[in-house]
C-alpha positions, -999 to 999 in steps of 0.1 A, spaced: 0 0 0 11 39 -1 12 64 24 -18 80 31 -34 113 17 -10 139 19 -9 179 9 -5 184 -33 27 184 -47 19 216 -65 8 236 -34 41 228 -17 62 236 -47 42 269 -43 49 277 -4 85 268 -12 88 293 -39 101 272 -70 71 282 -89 43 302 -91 10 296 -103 15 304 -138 40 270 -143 23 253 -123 -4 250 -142 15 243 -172 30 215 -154 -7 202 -143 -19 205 -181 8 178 -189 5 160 -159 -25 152 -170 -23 147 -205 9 127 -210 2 107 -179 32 113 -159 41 118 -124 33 162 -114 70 162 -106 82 148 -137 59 172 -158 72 200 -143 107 188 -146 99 186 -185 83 215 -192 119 230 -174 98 252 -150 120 233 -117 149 207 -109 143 174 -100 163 189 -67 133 214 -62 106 183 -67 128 160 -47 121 193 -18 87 194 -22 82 154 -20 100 155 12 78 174 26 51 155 12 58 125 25 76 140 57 107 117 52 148 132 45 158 135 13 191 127 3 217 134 -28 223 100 -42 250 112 -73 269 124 -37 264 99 -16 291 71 -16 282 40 -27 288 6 -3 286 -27 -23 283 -46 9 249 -35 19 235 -53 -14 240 -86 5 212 -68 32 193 -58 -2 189 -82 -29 192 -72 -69 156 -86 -71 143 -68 -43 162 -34 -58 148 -43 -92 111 -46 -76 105 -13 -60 139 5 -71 155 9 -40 191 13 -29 209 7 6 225 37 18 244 26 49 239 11 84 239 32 115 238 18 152 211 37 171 203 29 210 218 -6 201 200 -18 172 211 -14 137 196 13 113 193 5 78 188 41 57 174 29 20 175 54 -8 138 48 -20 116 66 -54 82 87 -49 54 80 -38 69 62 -9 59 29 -6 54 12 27 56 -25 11 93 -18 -4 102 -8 32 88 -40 50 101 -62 23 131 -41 25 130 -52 67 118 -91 62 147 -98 37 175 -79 54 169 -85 90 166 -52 102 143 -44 127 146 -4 116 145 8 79 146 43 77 141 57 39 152 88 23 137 100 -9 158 105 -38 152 116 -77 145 84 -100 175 95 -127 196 93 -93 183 55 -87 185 46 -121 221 55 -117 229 37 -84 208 4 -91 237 0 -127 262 14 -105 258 -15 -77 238 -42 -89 244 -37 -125 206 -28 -134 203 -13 -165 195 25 -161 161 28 -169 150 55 -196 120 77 -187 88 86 -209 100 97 -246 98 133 -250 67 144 -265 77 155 -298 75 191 -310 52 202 -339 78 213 -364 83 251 -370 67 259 -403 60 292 -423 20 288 -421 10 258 -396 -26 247 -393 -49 270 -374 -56 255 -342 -91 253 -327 -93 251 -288 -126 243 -263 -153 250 -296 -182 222 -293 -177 190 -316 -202 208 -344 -191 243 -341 -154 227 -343 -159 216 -379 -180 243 -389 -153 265 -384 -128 241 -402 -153 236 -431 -154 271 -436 -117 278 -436 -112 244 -456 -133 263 -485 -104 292 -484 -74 274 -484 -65 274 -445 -59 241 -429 -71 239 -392 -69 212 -368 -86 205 -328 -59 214 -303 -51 203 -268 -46 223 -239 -8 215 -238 -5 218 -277 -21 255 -269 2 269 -242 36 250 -263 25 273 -292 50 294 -308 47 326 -326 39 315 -359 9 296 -348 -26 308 -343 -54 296 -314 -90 306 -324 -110 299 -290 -140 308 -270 -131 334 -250 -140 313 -215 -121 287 -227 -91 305 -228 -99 321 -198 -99 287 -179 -69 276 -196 -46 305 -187 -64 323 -159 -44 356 -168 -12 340 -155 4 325 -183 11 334 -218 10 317 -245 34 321 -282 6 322 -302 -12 351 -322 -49 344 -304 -83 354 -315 -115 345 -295 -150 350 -294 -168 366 -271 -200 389 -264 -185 423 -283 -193 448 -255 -167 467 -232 -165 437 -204 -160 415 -239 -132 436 -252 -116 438 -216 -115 408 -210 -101 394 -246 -73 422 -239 -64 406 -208 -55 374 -223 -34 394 -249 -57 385 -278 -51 401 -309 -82 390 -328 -122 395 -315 -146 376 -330 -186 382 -322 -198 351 -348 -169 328 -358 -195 317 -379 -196 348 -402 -172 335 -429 -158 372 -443 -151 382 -402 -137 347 -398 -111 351 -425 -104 387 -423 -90 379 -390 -75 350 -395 -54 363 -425 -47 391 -406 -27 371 -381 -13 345 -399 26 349 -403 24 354 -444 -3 379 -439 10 405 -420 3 414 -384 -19 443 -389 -43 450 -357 -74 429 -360 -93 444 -335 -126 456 -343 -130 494 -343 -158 506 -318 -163 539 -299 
């Protein structure tokens, strides 16, 4: 089993001051859509060190953390641990300490801590005390070839970047299914590609891309703290709190009807990186 509920990673990280609120949302968006571990998404998307989420999990889980690349290595202890119990739960003996007459056993051990690697860790070993210390998984990886000759283990793939091109597709974020290929339709009919985005495809856009969203969507996905590459155009009620609120998220397209084709492509074409950057914003007193 795993240790209890404990405080979110992310509001930690946020106490401690790696990050702010901005990244870690960025980190969340790919937490959740690549399907890795919050610390490993925020490693990725470069907003912390594996040092600053090793931090935070130590406060999570209220356990030492320790500095595997510096801490010396003892072959010894792997008669105490077995390769096959270091394979299981990737876990690497630290060193022995004599406390009050009884031997100590500290074991370098991944996140989330697991209370089954550390009885196993006990029952094969002997010890009656097993005291773990987190440490990063690249560290582990490192130690478990170093001692027991365990291949290092290579994490998720990268997720691959669209490549930079003069005129990418047009990319459609939070529109309903229908409205979605309405849009596309109509821009199909002019010569301008268009494709449904993600959230994380939306805030890794770069300059020569443009988002066409709802303007709550948008809202949701950046609440005004982070800030995307792309040129963005939304759609929204076209009255002062519309307009305030679009300028806010650094739009530089309004749309009242996507579904008016001339508005639609005026600003699109407008913002696209072959057409000029001219201000698309509609004119009102």
């Amino acid at each position: 089993m795993e240790i209890g509920s404990r405080r979110p990673l992310g509001e930690i990280l946020l106490e401690l001051g790696v990050l702010d609120k901005g990244q870690l949302r960025l980190g969340l968006v790919h937490h959740h859509e690549v399907h890795v571990p919050l610390g490993r998404a925020l490693v990725s998307e470069g907003v912390c060190t594996e040092a600053d989420v090793l931090r935070g999990l130590a406060v999570q889980f209220d356990v030492d953390a320790v500095d595997l690349d510096r801490h010396p290595l003892d072959r010894s202890l792997t008669a105490l641990v077995p390769a096959r119990i270091a394979r299981q739960y990737g876990v690497v003996p630290l060193g022995l300490e004599t406390r009050e007459d009884r031997e100590v056993l500290h074991l370098a051990v991944p996140a989330p801590l697991s209370l089954d690697a550390v009885d196993d860790v006990r029952a094969v070993s002997g010890k009656a005390r097993v005291e773990p210390h987190l440490a990063s998984d690249s560290a582990l990886s490192r130690a478990l070839s170093a001692l027991y000759g365990i291949r290092e283990t290579e994490g998720p793939a990268p997720q691959p970047r669209r490549p930079a091109v003069p005129s990418p597709p047009l990319m459609l974020y939070g529109w309903p299914p229908v409205t979605a290929v309405l849009i596309s339709r109509t821009l199909a009919r002019n010569g301008i590609t268009s494709r449904v985005a993600t959230p994380l495809e939306v805030l890794h856009t770069g300059e020569n891309d443009v988002v066409l969203a709802p303007l709550q969507a948008m809202e949701g996905l950046l609440a005004g703290e982070v800030h995307i590459g792309a040129a963005l155009i939304v759609h929204g009620t076209s009255d002062d709190e519309g307009f305030d609120r679009a300028r806010k998220l650094e739009a530089r397209g309004f749309l009242a009807n996507p579904r008016d084709e001339e508005l639609l492509l005026r600003a699109v074409r407008r913002l696209r990186p072959d057409a000029g950057n001219e201000d698309s914003w509609p004119r009102h007193s």
